[in-house]
HTML snippet that shows the backbone in 3Dmol.js (N, CA, C, O; Angstrom):
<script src="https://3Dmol.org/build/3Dmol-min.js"></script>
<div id="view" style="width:600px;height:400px;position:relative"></div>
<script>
const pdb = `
ATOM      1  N   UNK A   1      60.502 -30.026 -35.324  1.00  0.00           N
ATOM      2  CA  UNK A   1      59.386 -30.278 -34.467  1.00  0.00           C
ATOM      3  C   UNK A   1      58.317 -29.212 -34.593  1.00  0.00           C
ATOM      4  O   UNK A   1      57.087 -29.169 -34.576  1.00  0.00           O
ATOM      5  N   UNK A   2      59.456 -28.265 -34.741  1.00  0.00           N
ATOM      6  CA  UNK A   2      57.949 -26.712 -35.016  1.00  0.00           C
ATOM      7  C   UNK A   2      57.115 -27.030 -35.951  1.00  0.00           C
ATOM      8  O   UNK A   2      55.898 -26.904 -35.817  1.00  0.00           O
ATOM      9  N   UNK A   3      57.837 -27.600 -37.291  1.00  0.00           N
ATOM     10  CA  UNK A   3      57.309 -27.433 -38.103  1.00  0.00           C
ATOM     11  C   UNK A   3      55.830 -28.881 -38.672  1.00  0.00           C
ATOM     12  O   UNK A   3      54.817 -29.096 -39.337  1.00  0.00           O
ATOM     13  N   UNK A   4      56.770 -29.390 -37.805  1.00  0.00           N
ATOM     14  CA  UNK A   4      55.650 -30.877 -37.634  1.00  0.00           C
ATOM     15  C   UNK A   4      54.066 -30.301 -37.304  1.00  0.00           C
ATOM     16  O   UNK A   4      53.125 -30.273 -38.097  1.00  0.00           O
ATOM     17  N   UNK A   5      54.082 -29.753 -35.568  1.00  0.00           N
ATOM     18  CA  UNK A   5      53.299 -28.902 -35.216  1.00  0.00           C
ATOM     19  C   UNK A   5      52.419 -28.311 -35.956  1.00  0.00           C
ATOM     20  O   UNK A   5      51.250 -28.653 -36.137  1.00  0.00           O
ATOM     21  N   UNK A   6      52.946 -27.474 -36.362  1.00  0.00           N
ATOM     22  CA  UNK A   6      52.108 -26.480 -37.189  1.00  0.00           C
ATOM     23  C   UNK A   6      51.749 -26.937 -38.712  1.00  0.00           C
ATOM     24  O   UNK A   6      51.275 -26.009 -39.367  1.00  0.00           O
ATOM     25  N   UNK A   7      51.827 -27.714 -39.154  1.00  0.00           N
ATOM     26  CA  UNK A   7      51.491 -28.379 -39.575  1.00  0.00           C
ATOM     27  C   UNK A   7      50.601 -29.317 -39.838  1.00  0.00           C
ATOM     28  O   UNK A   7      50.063 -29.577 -40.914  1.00  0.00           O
ATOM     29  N   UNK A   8      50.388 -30.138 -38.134  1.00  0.00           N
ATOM     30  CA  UNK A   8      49.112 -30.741 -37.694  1.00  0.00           C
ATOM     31  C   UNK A   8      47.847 -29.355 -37.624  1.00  0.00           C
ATOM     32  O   UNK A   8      46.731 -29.362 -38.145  1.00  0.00           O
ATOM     33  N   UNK A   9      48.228 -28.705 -37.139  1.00  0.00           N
ATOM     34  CA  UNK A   9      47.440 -27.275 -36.995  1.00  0.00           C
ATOM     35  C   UNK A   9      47.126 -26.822 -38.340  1.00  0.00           C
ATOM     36  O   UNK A   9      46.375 -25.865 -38.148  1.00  0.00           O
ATOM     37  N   UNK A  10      47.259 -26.951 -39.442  1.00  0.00           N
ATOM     38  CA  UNK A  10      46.826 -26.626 -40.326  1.00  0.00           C
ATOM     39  C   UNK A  10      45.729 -27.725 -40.868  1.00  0.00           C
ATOM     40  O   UNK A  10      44.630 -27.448 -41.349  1.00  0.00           O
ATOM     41  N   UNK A  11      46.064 -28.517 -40.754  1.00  0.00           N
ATOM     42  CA  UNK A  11      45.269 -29.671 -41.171  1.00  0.00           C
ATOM     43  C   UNK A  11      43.916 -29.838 -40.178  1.00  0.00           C
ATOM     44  O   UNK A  11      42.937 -30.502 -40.519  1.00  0.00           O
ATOM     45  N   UNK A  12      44.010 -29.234 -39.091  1.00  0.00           N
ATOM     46  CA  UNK A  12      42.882 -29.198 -37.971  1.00  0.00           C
ATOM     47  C   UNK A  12      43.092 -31.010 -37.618  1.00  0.00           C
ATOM     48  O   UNK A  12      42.129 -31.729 -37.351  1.00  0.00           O
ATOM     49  N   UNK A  13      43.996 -31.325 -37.661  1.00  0.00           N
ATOM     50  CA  UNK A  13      43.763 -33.121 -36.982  1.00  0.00           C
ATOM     51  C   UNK A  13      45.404 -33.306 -36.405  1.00  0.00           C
ATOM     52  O   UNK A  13      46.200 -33.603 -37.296  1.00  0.00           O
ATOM     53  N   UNK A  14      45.799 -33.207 -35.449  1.00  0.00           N
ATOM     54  CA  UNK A  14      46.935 -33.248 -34.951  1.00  0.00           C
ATOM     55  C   UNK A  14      47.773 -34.859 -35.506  1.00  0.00           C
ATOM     56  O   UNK A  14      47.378 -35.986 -35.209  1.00  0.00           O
ATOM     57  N   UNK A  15      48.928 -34.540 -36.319  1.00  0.00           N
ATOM     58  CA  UNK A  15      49.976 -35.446 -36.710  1.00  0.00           C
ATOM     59  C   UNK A  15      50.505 -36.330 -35.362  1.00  0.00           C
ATOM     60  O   UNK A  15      50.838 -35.898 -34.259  1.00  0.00           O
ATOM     61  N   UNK A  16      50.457 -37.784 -35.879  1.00  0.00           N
ATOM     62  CA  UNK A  16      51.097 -38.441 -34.743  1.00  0.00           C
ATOM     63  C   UNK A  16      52.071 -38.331 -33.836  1.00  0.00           C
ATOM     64  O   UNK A  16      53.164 -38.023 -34.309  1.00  0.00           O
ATOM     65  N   UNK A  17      52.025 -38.462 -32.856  1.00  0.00           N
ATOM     66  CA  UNK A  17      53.567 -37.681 -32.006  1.00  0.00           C
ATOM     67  C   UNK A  17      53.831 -36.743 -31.849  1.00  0.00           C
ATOM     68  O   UNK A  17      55.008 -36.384 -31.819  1.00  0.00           O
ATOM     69  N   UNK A  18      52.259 -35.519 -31.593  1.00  0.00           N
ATOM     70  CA  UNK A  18      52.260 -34.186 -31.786  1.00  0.00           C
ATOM     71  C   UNK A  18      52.947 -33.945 -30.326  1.00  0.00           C
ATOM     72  O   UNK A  18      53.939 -33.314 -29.960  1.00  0.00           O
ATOM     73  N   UNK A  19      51.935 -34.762 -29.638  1.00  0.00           N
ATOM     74  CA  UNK A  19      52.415 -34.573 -28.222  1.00  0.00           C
ATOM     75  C   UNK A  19      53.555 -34.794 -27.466  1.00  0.00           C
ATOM     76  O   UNK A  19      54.049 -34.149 -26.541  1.00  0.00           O
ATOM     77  N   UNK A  20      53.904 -35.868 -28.049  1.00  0.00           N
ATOM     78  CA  UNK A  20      55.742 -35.946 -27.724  1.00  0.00           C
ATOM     79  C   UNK A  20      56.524 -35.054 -28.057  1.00  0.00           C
ATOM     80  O   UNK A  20      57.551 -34.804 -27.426  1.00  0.00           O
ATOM     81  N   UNK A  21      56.141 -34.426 -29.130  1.00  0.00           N
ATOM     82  CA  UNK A  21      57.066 -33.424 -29.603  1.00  0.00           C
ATOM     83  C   UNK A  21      56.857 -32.396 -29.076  1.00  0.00           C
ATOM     84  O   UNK A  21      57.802 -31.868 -28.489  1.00  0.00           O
ATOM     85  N   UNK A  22      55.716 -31.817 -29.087  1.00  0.00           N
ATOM     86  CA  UNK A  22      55.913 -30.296 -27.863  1.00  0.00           C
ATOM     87  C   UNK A  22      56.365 -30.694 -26.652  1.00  0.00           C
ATOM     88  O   UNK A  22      57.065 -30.011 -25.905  1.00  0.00           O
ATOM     89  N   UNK A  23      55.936 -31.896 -26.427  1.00  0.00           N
ATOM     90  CA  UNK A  23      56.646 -32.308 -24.408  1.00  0.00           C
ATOM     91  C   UNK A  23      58.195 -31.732 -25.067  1.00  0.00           C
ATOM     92  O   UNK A  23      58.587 -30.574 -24.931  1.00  0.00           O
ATOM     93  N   UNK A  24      58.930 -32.797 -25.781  1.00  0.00           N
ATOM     94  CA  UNK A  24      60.695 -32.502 -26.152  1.00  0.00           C
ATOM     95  C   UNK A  24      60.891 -30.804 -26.653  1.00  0.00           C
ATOM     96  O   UNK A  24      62.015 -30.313 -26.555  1.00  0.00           O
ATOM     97  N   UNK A  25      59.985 -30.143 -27.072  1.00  0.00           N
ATOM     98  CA  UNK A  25      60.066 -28.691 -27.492  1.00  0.00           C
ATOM     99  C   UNK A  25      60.471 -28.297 -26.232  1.00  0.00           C
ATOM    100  O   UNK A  25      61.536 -27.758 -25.930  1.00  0.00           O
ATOM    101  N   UNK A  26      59.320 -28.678 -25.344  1.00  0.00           N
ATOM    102  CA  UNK A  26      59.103 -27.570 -24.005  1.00  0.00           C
ATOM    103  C   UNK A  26      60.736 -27.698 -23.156  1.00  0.00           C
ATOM    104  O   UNK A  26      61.427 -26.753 -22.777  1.00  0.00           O
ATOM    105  N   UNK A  27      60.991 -28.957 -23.046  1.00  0.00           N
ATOM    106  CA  UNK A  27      61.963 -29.499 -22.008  1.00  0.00           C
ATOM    107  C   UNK A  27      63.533 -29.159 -22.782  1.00  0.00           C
ATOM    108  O   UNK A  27      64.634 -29.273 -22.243  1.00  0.00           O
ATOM    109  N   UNK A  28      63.227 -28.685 -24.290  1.00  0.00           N
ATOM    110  CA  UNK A  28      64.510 -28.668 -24.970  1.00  0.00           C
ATOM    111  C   UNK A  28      65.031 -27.034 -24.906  1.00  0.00           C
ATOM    112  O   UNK A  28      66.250 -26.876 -24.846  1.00  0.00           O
ATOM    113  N   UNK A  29      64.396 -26.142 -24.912  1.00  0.00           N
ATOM    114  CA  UNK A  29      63.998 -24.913 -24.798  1.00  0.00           C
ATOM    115  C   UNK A  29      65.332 -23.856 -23.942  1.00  0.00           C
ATOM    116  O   UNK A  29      65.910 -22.853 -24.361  1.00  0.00           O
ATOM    117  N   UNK A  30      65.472 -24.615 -22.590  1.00  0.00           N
ATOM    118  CA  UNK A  30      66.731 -23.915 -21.815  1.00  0.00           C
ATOM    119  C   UNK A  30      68.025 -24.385 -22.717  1.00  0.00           C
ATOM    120  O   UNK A  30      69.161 -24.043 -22.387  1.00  0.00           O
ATOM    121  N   UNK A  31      67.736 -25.308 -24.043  1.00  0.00           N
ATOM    122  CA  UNK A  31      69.291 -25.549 -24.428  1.00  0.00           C
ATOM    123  C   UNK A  31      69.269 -24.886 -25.218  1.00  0.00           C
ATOM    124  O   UNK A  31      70.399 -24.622 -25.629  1.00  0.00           O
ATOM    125  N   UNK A  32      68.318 -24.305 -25.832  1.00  0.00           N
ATOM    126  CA  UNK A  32      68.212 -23.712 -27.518  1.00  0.00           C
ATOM    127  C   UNK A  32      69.337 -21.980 -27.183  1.00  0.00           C
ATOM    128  O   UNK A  32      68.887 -20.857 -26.955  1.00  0.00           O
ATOM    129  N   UNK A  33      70.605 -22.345 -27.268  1.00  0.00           N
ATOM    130  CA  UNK A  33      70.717 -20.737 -26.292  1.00  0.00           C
ATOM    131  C   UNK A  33      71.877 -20.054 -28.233  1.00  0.00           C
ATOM    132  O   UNK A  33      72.986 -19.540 -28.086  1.00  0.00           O
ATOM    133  N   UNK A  34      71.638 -20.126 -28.800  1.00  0.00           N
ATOM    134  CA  UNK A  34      71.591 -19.226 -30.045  1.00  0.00           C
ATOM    135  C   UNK A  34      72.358 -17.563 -29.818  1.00  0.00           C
ATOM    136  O   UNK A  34      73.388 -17.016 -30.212  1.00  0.00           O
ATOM    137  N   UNK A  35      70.924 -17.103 -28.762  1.00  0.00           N
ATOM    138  CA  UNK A  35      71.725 -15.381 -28.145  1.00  0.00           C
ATOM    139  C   UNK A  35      72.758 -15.559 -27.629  1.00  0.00           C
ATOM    140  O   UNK A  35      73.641 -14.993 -28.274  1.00  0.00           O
ATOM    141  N   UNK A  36      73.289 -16.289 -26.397  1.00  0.00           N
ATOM    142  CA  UNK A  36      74.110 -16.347 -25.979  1.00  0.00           C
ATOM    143  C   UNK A  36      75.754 -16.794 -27.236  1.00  0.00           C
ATOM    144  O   UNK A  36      76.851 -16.239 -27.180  1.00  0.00           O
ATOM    145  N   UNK A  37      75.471 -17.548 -27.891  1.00  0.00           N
ATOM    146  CA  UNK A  37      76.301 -17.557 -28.954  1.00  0.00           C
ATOM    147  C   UNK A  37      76.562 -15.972 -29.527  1.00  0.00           C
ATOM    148  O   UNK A  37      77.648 -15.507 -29.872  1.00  0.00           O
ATOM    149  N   UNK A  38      75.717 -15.532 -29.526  1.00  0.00           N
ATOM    150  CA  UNK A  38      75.436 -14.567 -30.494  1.00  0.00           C
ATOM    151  C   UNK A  38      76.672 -13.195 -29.909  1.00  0.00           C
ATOM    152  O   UNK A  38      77.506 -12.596 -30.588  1.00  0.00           O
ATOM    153  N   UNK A  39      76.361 -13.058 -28.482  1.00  0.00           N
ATOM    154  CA  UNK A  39      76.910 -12.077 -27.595  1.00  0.00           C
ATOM    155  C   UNK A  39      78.427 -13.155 -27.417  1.00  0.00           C
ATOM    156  O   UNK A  39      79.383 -12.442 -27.722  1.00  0.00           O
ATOM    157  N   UNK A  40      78.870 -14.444 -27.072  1.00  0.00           N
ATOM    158  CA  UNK A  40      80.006 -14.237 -27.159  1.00  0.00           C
ATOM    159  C   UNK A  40      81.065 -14.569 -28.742  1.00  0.00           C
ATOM    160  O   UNK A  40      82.274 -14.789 -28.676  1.00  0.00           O
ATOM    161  N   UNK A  41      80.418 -14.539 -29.809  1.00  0.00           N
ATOM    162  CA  UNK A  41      81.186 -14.051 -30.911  1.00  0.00           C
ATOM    163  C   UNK A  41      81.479 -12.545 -30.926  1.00  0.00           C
ATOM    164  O   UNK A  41      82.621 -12.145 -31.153  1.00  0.00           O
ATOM    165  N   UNK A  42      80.130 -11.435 -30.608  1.00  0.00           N
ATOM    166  CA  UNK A  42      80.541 -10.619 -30.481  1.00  0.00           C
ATOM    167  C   UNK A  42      81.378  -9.873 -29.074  1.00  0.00           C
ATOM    168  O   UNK A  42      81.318  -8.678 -28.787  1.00  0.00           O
ATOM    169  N   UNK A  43      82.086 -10.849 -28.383  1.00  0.00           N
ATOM    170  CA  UNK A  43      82.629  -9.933 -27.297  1.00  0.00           C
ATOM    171  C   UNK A  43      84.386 -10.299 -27.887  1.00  0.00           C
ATOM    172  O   UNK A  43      85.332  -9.551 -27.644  1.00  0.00           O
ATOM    173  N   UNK A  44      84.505 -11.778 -28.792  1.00  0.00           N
ATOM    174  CA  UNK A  44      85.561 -12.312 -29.083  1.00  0.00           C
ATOM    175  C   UNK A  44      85.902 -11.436 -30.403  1.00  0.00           C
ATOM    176  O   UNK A  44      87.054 -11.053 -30.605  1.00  0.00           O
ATOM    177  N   UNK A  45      84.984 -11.181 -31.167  1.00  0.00           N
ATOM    178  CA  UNK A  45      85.437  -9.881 -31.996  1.00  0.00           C
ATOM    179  C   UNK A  45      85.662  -8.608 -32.218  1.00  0.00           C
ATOM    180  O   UNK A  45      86.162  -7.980 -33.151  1.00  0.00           O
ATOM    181  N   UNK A  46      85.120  -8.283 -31.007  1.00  0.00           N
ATOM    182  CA  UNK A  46      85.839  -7.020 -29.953  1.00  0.00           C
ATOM    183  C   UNK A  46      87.429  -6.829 -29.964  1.00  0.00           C
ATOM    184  O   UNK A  46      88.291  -5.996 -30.241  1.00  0.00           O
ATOM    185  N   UNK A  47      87.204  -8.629 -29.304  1.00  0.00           N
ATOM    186  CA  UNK A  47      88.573  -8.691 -28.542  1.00  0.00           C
ATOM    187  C   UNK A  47      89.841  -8.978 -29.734  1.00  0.00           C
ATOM    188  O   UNK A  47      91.007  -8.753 -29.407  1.00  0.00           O
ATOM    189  N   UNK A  48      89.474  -9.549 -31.284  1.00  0.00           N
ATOM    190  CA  UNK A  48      90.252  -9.801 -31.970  1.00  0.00           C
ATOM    191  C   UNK A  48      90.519  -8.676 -33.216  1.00  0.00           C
ATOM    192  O   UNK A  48      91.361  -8.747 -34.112  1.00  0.00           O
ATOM    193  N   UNK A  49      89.480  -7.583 -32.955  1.00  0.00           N
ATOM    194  CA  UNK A  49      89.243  -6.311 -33.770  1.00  0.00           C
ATOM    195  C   UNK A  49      90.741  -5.861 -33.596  1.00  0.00           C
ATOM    196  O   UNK A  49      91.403  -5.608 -34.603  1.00  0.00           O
ATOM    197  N   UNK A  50      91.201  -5.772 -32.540  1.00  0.00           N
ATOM    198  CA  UNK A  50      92.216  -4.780 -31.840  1.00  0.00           C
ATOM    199  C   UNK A  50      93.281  -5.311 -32.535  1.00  0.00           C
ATOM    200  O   UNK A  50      94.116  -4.471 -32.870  1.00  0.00           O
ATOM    201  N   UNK A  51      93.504  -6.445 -32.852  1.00  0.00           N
ATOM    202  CA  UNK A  51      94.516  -7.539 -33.398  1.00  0.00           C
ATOM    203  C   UNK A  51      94.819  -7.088 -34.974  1.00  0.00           C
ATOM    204  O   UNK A  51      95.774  -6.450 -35.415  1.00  0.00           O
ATOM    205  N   UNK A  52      93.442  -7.756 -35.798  1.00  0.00           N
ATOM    206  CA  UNK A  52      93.052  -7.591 -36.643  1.00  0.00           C
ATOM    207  C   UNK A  52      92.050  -6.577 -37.434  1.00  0.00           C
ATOM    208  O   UNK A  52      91.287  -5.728 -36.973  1.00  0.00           O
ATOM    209  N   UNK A  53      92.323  -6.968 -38.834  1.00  0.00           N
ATOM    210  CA  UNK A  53      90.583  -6.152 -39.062  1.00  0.00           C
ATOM    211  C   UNK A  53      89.650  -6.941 -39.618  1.00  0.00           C
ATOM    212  O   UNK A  53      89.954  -7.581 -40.624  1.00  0.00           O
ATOM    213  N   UNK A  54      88.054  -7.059 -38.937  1.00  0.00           N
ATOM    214  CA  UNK A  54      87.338  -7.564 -38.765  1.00  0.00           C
ATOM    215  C   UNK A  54      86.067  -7.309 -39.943  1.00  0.00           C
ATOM    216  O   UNK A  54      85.565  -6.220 -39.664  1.00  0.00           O
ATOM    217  N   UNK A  55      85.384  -7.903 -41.126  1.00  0.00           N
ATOM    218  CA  UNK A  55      84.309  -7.809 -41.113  1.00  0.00           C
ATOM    219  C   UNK A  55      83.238  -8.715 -40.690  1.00  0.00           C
ATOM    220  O   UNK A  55      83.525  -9.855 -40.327  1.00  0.00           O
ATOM    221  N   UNK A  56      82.067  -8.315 -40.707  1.00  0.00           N
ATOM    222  CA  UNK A  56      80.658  -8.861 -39.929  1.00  0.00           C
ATOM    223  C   UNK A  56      80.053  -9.097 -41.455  1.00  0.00           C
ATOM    224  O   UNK A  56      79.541  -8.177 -42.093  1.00  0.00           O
ATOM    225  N   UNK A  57      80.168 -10.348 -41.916  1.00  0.00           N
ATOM    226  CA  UNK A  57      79.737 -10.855 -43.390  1.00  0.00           C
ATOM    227  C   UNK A  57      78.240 -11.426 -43.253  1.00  0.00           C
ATOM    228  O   UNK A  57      77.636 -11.595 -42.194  1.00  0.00           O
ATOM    229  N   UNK A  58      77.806 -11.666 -44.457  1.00  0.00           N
ATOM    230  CA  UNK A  58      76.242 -12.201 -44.592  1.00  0.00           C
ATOM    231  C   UNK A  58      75.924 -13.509 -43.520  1.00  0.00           C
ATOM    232  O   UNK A  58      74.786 -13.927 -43.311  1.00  0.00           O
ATOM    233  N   UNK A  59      76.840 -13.920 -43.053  1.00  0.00           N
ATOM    234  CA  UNK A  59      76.273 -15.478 -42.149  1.00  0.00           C
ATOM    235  C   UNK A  59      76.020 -15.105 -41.082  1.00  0.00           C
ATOM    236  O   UNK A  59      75.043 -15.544 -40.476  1.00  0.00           O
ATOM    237  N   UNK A  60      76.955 -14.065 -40.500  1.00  0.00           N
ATOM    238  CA  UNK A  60      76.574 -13.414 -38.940  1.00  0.00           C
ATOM    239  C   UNK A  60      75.602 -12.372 -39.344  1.00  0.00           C
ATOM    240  O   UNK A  60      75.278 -11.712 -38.357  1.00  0.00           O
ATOM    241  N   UNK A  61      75.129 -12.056 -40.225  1.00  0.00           N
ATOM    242  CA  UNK A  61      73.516 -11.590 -39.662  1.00  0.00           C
ATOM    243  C   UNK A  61      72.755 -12.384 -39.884  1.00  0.00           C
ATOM    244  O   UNK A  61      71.702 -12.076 -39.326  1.00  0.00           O
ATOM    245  N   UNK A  62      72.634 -13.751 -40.682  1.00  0.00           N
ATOM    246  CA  UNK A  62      71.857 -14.207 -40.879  1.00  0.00           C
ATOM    247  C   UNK A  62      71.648 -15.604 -39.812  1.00  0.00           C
ATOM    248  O   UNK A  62      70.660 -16.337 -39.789  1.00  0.00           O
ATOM    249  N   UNK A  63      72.918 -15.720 -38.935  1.00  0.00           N
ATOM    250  CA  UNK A  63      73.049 -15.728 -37.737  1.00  0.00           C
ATOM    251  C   UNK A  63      71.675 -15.064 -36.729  1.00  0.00           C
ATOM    252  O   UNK A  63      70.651 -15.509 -36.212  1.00  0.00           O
ATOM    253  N   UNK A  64      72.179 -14.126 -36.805  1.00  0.00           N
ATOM    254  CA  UNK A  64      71.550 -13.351 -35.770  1.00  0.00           C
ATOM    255  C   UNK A  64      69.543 -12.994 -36.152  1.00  0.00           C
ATOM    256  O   UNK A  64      68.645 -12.630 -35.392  1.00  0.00           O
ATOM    257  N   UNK A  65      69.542 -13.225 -37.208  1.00  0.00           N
ATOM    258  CA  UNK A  65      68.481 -12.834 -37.886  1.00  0.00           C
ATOM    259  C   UNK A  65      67.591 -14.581 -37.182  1.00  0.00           C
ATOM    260  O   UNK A  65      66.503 -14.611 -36.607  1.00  0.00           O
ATOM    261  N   UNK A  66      68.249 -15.478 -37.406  1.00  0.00           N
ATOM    262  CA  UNK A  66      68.170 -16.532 -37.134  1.00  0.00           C
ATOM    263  C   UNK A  66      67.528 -17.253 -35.216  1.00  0.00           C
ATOM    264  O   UNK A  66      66.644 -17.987 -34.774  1.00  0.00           O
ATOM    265  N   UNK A  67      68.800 -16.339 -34.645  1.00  0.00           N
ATOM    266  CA  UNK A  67      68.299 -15.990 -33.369  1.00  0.00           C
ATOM    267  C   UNK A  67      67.484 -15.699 -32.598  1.00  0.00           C
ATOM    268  O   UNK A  67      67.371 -16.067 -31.428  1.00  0.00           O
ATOM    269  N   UNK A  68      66.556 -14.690 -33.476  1.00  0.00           N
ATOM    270  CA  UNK A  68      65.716 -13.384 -33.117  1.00  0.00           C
ATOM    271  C   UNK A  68      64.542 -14.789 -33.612  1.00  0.00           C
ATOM    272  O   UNK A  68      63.528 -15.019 -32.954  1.00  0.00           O
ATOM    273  N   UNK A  69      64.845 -15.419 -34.579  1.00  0.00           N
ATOM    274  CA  UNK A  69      63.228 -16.006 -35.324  1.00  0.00           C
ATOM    275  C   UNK A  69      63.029 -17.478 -34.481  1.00  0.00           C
ATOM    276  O   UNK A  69      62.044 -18.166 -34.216  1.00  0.00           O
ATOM    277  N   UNK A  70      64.248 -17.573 -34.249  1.00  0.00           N
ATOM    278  CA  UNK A  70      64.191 -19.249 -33.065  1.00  0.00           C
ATOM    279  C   UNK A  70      63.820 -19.118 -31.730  1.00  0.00           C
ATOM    280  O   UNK A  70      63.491 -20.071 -31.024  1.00  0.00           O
ATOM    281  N   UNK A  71      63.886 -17.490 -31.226  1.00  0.00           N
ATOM    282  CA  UNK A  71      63.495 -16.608 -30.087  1.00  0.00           C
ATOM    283  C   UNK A  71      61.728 -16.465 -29.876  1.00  0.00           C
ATOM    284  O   UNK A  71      60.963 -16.716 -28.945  1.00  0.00           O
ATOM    285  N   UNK A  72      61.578 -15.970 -31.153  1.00  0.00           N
ATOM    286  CA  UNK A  72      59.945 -15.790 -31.584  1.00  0.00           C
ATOM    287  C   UNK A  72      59.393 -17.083 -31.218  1.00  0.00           C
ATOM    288  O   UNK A  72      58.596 -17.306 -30.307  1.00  0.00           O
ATOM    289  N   UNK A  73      59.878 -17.863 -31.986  1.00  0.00           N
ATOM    290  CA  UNK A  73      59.278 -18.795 -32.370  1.00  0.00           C
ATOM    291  C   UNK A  73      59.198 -19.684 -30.892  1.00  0.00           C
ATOM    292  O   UNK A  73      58.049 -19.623 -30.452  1.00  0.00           O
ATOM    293  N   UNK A  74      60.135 -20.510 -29.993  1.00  0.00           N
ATOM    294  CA  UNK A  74      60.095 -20.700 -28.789  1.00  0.00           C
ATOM    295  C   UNK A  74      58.561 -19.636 -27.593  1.00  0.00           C
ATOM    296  O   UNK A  74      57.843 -20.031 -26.674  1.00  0.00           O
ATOM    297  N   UNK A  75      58.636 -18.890 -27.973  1.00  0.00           N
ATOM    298  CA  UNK A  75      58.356 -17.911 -27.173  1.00  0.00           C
ATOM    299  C   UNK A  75      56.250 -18.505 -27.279  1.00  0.00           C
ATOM    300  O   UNK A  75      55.389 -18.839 -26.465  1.00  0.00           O
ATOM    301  N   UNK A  76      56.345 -18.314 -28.825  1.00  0.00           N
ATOM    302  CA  UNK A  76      54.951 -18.705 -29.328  1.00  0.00           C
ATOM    303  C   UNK A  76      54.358 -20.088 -29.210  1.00  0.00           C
ATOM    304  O   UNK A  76      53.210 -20.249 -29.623  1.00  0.00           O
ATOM    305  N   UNK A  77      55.166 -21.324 -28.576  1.00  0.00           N
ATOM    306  CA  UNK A  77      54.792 -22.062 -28.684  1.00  0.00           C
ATOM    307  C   UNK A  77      54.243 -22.256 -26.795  1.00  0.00           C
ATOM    308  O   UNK A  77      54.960 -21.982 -25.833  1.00  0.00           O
ATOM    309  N   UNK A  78      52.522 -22.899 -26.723  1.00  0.00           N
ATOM    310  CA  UNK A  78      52.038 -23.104 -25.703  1.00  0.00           C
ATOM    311  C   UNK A  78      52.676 -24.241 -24.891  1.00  0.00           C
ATOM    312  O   UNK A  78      52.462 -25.166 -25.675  1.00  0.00           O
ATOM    313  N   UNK A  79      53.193 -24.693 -24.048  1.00  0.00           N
ATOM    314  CA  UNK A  79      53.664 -25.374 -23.178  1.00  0.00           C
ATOM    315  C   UNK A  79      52.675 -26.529 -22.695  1.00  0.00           C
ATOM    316  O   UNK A  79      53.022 -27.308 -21.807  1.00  0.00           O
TER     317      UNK A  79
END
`;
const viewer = $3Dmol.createViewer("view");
viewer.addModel(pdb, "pdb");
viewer.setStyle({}, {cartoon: {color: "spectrum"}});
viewer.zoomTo();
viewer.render();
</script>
């Protein structure tokens, strides 16, 4: 949907169903919860460190890297 958006915005003539789609952006927004994922993998690998041994491989930062840009990005869009 972001990318629909911005998209119409480049073109200076808004793509059909621009407006439906930021309405579903805006209203979708309290589900997008990514951080919260984020904090309980890391409280469960805390908890399974002790067990095991744990590495933090390329997907969980790119995870988290992921987070931070779906964070931005929510944040930037006008309501």
């Amino acid at each position: 949907g972001v990318v629909w958006l911005q998209f119409g915005l480049l073109r200076s003539r808004p793509m059909p169903f621009s407006r439906d789609i930021a309405r579903s952006l805006a209203h979708l927004a309290p589900w997008m919860m990514a951080d919260v994922f984020i904090i309980g993998a890391l409280v469960s690998l805390i908890k399974v460190a002790g067990i095991a041994q744990i590495e933090l491989g390329i997907s969980f930062w790119a995870f988290c890297a992921f987070a931070i840009l779906l964070l931005m990005t929510v944040q930037s869009i006008d309501a």
